[in-house]
C-alpha positions as CSV (number, residue, x, y, z in Angstrom):
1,X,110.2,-29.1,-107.7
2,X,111.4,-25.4,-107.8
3,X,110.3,-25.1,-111.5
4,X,106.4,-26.5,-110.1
5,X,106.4,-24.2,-107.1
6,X,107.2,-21.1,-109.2
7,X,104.3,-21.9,-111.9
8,X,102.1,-22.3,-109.3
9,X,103.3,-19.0,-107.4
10,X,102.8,-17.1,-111.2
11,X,99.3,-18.8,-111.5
12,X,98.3,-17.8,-108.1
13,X,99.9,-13.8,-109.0
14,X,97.7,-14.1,-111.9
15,X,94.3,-15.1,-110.4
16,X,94.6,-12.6,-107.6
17,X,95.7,-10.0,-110.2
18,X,92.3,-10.9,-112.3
19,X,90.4,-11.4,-109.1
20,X,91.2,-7.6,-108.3
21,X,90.7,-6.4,-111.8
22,X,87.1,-7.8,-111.9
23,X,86.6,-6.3,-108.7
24,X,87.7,-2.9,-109.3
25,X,85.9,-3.1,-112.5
26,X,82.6,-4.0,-111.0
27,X,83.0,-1.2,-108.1
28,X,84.1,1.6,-110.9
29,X,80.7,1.3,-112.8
30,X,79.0,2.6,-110.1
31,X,79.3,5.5,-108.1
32,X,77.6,7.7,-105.3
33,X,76.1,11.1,-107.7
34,X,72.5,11.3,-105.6
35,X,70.8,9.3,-108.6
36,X,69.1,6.3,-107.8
37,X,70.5,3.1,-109.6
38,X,68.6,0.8,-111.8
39,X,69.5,-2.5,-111.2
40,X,69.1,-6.1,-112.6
41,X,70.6,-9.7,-112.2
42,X,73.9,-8.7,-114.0
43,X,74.7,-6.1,-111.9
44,X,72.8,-6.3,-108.8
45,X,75.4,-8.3,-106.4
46,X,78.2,-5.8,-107.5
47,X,76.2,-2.9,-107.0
48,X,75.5,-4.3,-103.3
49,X,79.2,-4.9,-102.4
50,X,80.6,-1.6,-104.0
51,X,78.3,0.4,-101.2
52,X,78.2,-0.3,-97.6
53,X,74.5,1.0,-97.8
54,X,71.9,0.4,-100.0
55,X,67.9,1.4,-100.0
56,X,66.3,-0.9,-102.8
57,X,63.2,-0.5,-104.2
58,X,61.8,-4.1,-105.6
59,X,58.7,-2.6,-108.1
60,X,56.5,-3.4,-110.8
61,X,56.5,-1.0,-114.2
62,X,52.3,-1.6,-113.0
63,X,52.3,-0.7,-109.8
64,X,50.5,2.0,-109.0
65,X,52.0,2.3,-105.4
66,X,55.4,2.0,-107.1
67,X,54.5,4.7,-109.5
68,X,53.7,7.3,-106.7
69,X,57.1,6.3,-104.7
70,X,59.7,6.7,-108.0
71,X,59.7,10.7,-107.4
72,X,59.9,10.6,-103.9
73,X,62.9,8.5,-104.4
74,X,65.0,10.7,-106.9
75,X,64.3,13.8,-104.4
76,X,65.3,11.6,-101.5
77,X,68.2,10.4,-103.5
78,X,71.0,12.8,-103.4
79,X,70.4,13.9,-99.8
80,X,71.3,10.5,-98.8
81,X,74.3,10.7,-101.0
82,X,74.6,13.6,-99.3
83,X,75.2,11.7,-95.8
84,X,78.5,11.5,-94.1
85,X,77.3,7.6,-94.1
86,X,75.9,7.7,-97.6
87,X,72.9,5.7,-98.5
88,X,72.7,4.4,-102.2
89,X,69.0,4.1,-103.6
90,X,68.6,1.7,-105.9
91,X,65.6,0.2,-107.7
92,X,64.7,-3.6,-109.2
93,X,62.1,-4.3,-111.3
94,X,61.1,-7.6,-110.2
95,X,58.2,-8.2,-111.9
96,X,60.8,-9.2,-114.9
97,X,64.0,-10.2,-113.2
98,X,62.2,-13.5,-111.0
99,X,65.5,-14.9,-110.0
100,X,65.9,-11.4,-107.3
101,X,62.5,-11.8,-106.6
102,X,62.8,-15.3,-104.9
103,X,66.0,-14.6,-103.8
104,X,64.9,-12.0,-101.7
105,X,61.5,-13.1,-101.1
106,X,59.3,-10.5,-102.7
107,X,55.7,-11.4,-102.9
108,X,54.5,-8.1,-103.4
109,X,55.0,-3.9,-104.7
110,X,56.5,-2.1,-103.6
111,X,58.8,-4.3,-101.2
112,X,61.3,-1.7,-99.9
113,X,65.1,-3.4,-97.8
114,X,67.8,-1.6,-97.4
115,X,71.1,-3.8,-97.6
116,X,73.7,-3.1,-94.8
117,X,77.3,-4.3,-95.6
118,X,75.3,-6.7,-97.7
119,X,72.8,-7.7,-95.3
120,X,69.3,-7.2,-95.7
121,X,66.2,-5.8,-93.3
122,X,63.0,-4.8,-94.1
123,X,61.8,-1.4,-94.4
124,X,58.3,-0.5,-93.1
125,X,58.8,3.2,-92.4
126,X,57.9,6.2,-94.1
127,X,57.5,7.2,-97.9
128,X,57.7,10.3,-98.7
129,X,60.9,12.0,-99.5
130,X,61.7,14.2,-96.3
131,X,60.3,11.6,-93.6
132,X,62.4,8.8,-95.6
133,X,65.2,10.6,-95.7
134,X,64.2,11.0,-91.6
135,X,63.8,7.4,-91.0
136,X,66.9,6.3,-93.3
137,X,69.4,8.0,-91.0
138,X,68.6,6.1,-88.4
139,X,70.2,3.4,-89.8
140,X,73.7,5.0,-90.3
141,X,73.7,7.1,-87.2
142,X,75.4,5.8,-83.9
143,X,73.6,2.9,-82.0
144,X,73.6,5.6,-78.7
145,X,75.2,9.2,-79.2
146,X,77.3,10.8,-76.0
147,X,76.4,14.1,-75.6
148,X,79.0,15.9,-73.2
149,X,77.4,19.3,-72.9
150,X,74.0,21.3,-72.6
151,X,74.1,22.3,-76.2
152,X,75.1,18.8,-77.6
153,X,72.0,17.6,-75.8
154,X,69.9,20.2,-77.2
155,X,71.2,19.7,-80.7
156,X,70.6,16.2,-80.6
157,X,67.1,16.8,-79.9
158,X,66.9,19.0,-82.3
159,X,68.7,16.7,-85.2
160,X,66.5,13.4,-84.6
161,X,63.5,15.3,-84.7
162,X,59.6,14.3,-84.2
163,X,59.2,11.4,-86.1
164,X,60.5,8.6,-83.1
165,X,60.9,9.1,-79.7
166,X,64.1,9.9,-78.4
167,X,66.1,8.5,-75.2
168,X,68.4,10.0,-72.8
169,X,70.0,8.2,-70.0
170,X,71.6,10.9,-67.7
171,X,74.5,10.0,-65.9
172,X,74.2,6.4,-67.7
173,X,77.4,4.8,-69.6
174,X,76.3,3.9,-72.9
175,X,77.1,0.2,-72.6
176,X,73.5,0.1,-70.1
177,X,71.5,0.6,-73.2
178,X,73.8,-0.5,-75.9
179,X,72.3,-3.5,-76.5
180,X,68.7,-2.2,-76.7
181,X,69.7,0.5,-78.9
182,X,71.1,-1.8,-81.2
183,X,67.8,-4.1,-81.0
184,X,65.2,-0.7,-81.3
185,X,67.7,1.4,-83.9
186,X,64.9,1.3,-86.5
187,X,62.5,2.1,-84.1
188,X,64.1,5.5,-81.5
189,X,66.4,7.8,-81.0
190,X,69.1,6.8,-78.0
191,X,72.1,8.7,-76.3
192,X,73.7,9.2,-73.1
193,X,74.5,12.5,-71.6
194,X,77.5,12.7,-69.6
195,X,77.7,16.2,-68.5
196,X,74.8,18.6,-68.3
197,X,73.9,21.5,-65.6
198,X,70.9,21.5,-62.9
199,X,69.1,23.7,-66.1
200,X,68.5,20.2,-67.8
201,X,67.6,18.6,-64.6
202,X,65.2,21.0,-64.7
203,X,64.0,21.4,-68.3
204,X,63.3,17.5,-68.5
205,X,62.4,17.2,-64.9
206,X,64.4,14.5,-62.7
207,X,66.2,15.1,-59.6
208,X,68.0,12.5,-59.5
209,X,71.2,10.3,-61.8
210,X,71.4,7.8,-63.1
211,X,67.8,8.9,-64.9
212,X,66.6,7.0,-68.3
213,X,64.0,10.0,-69.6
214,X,62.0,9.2,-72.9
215,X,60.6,12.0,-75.3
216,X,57.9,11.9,-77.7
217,X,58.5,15.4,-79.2
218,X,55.2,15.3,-81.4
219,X,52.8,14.5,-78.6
220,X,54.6,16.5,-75.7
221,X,54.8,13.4,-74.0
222,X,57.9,12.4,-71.5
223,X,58.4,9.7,-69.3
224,X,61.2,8.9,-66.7
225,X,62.9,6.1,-65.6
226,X,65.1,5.6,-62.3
227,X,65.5,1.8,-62.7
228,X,66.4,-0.7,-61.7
229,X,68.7,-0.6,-64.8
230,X,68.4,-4.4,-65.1
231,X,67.9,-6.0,-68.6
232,X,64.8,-7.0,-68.5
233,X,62.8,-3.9,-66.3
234,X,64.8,-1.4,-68.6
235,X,63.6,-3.4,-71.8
236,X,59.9,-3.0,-70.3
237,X,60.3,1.0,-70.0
238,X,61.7,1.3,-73.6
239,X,59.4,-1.0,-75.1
240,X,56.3,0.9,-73.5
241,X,57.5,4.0,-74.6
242,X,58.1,3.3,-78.2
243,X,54.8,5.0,-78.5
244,X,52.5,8.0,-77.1
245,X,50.4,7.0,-74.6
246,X,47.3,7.2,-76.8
247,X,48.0,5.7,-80.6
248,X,45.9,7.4,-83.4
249,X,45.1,4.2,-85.5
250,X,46.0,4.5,-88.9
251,X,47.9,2.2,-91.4
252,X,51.3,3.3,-90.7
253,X,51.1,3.4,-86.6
254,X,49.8,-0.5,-87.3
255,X,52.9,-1.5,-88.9
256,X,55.0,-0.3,-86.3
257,X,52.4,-1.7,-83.5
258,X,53.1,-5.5,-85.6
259,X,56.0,-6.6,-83.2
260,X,54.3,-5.3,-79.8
261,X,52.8,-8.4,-78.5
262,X,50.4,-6.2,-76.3
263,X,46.5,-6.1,-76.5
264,X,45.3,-2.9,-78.1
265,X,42.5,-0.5,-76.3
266,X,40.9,0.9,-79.1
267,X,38.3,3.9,-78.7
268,X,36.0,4.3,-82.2
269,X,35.0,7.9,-82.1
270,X,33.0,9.3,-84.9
271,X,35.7,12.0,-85.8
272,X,38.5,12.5,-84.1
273,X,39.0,16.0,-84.8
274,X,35.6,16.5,-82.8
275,X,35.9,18.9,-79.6
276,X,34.3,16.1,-77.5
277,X,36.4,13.5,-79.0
278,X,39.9,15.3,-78.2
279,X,38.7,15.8,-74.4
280,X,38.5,11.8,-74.4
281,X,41.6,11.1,-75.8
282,X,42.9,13.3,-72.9
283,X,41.3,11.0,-70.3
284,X,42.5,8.0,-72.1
285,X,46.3,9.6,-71.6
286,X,45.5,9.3,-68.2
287,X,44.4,5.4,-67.7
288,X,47.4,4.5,-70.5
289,X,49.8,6.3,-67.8
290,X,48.1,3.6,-65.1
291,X,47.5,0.5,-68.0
292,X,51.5,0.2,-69.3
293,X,50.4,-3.4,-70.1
294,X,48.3,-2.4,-72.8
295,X,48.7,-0.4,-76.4
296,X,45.6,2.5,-75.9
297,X,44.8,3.8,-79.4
298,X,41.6,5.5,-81.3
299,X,40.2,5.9,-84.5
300,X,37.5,8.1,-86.3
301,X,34.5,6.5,-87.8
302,X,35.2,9.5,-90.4
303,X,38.6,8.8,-90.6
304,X,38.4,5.1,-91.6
305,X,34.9,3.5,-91.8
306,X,35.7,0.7,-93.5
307,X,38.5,-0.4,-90.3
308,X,36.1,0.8,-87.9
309,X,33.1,-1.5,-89.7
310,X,35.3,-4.4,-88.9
311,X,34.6,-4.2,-85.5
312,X,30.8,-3.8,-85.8
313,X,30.5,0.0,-86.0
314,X,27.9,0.8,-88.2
315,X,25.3,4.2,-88.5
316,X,23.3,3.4,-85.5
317,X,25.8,2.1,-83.4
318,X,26.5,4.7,-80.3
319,X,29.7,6.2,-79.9
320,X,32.3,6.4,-78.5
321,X,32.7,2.6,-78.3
322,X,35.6,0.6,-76.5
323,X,37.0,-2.6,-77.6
324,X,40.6,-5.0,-76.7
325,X,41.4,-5.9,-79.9
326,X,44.6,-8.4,-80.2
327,X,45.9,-7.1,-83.4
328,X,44.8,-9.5,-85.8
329,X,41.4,-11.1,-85.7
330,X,39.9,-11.0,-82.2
331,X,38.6,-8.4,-80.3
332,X,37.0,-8.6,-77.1
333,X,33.6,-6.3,-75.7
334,X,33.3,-5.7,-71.8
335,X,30.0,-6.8,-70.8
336,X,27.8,-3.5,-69.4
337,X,30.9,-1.3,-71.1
338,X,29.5,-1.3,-75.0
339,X,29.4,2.6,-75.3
340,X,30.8,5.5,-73.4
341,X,28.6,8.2,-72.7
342,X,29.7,12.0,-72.1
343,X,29.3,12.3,-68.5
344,X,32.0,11.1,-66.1
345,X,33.7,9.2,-68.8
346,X,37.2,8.6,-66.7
347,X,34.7,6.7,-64.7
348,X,33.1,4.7,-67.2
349,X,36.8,4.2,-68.7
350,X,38.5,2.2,-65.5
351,X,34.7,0.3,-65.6
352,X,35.5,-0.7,-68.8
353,X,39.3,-1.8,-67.5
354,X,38.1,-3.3,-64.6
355,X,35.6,-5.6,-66.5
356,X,38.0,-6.6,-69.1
357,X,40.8,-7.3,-66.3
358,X,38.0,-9.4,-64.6
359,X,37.2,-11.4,-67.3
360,X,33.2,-10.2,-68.4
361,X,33.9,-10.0,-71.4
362,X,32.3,-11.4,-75.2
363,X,35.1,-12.5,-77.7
364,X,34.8,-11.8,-81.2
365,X,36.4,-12.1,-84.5
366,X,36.5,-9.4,-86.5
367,X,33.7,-8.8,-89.2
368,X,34.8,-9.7,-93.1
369,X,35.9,-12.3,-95.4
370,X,39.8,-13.7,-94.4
371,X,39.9,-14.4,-98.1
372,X,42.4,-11.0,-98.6
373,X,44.9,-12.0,-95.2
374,X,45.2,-15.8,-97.4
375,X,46.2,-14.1,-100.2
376,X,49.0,-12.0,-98.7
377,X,50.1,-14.5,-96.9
378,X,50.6,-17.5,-99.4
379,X,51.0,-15.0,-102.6
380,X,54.3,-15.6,-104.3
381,X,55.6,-13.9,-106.8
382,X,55.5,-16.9,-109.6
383,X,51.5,-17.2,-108.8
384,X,51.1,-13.2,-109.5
385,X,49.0,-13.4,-112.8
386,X,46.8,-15.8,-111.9
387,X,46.1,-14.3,-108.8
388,X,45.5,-10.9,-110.3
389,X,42.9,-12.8,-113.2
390,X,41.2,-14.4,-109.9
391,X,41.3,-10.9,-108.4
392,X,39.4,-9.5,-112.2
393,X,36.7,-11.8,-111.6
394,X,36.0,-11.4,-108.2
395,X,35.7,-7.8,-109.1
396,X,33.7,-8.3,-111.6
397,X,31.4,-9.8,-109.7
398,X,30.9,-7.6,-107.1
399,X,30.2,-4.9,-110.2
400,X,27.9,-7.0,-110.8
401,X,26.0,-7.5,-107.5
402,X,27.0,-4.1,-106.5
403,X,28.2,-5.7,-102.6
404,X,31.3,-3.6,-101.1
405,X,33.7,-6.4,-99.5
406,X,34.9,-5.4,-96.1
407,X,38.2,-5.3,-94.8
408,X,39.6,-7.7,-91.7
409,X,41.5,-5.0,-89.9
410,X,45.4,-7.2,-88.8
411,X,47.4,-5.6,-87.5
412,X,49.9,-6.8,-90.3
413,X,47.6,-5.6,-93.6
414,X,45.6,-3.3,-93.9
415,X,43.5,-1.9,-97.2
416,X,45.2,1.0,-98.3
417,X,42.1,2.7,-99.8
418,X,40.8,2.7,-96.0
419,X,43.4,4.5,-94.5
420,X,44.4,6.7,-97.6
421,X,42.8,9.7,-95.7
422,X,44.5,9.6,-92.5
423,X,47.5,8.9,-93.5
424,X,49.3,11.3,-97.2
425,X,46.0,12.6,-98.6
426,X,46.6,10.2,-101.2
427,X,43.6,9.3,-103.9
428,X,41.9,5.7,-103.3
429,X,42.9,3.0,-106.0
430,X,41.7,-0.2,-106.6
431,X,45.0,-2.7,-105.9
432,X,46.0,-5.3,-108.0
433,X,46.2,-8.6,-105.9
434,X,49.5,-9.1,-104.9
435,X,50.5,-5.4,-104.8
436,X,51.6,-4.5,-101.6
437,X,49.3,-1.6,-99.9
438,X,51.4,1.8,-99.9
């Protein structure tokens, strides 16, 4: 009996001693230098358990999107490394390695997660190098920062920057918002300040604690909050503040607007850098501030035809023009509200509320073939290659017939080539189907 017990004590010493000698071995081939890893399916489960955080970039050697994103990537790269929570990037072609693809779901390129502790969440923020690099320490920073002074407040503004709105409770204990921040991390900025002198009462303007004051630093924008500090009223304030009063429409704003359930009022303009159409998006400010219950947002005819098309705008159609537009594929016209002219235009504005509140109003669906919301949709990775010959011929054929397709403007996808000149400056491309748009 002692002679069986002490083999199977030396067995057990000798699978734990391999068991930590594979371990060590797989952790020791990689390390944090600011280069971005290539990865495959030998490798890629080490590589995901050796660092607490990891940024992967599932692409396609074709990808155009994915082409444009590698540099941004390597300059990103080592200031991330740089972190005193360091973010690994890493990138996976998974155009040949299929077995990561369906793992992880990837029906399209680039498809960007970032792996924390080994779990994975979507990433739908920012590409370029410095707002990445913005929008990736969110992730590693503190659910809700305590500031204790004046200056800690003023350096935490200062350090999250313009990109997301930002969140103070004064005179609130973190564990109010704790679970909020935890649930909007990707999304704001949150912190308590404990300690702070009647110069910060005044700067952000309460007179009274506990106060819950939301900034959005890039609009000038601040709102303030004096409860009741009850889960569900203070989940209300910090969901309608997630965003300026009035949204500028473009693709990026619409993938952050994908998990607000609330009906968008959307103002087409011909251009919004117009005098006439930046005193209107002043007004609209002013009903947002009244209309909480709805997402306010614009766009420029000049900006993005081919979104604005989708909601019957064409050449002879008179601007501005209002619509409540769900997000996906129905909008809604107010009956006697179909244009806004340039007198007394808060006026015409509430009309337009009023008339949508009541009820007069024509439903539509949005102008367009569905065929390109099917294909994201149901597009898997094994069915690329047919889809992209399908995609050849369709193209081909409007070559052919000369017809531009339009695009069905969801609030989930949107054509890339449309938006390219609001958003980076980028050059239009014709995507392969199945490429995510950039």
């Amino acid at each position: 009996m002692r002679l069986l017990l002490l083999a199977l004590s030396i067995s057990l010493s000798l699978h734990q001693s391999l068991s930590s000698s594979s371990s060590s071995s797989s952790s020791s081939q990689f390390s944090i230098d600011g280069k971005v890893l290539e990865l495959d399916e030998s490798n890629f489960d080490a590589a995901i358990s050796s660092f607490d955080y990891v940024f992967v970039d599932f692409y396609a050697p074709w990808c155009g999107h994915c082409k444009r994103l590698s540099p941004e990537l390597d300059k990103a790269a080592p200031v991330l490394a740089g972190l005193k929570e360091p973010i690994v990037i890493a990138k996976v072609n998974a155009d040949k390695f299929r077995s990561l693809a369906n793992k992880y779901e990837i029906d399209g390129f680039p498809t960007l997660k970032i792996f924390m502790h080994g779990v994975p969440t979507d990433y739908w923020g920012p590409r370029k190098a410095d707002l990445l690099v913005q929008s990736l320490r969110k992730f590693v920073a503190p659910d809700v920062a305590v500031l204790n002074s004046d200056s800690t407040i003023s350096d935490f503004v200062e350090a999250a920057g313009t990109d997301f709105p930002i969140y103070i409770g004064f005179g609130l204990d973190e564990s109010v918002i704790s679970n909020l921040a935890m649930k909007y991390k990707t999304k704001a900025w949150f912190s308590v300040a404990k300690d702070f002198s009647e110069d910060v009462m005044m700067l952000y303007d309460f007179d009274k604690v506990p106060a819950l004051a939301s900034l959005h630093p890039s609009y000038s924008e601040q709102s303030l909050f004096y409860g009741p500090f009850e889960d569900q009223f203070l989940e209300d304030f910090v969901k309608q503040n997630l965003f300026p009063l009035v949204v500028p429409i473009n693709y990026d704003t619409l993938k952050l607007l994908k998990d607000d359930e609330r009906k968008i009022v959307l103002t087409i303009v011909d251009d919004v850098e117009d005098e006439k159409s930046k005193v209107l998006i002043t007004i609209l400010r002013a009903a947002a501030s009244a209309n909480r219950d709805l997402v306010f947002g614009y766009i420029g005819v000049n900006q993005w035809e081919d979104f604005a098309e989708t909601f019957e705008v064409y050449k002879e159609t008179k601007l501005p023009k209002m619509v409540v537009w769900d997000g996906n594929e129905e909008y809604s016209t107010v009956i006697g509200s179909e244009s806004i002219d340039e007198q007394d235009q808060g006026s015409q504005i509430m009309r337009f509320l009023e008339g949508y509140r009541e009820g007069s109003v024509i439903h539509k669906q949005v102008s367009g073939p569905t065929f390109m919301g099917f294909i994201h949709s149901l597009l898997g990775i094994r069915t690329l290659y047919i889809v992209v010959f399908v995609g050849a011929v369709i193209a081909f054929f409007l070559i052919i017939t000369k017809e531009e397709p339009l695009t069905v403007g969801t609030r989930d996808r949107v054509d890339h080539a449309s938006s390219s000149s609001t958003s980076q400056g980028e050059s239009n491309e014709v995507h392969r189907f199945g490429e995510k748009e950039d």
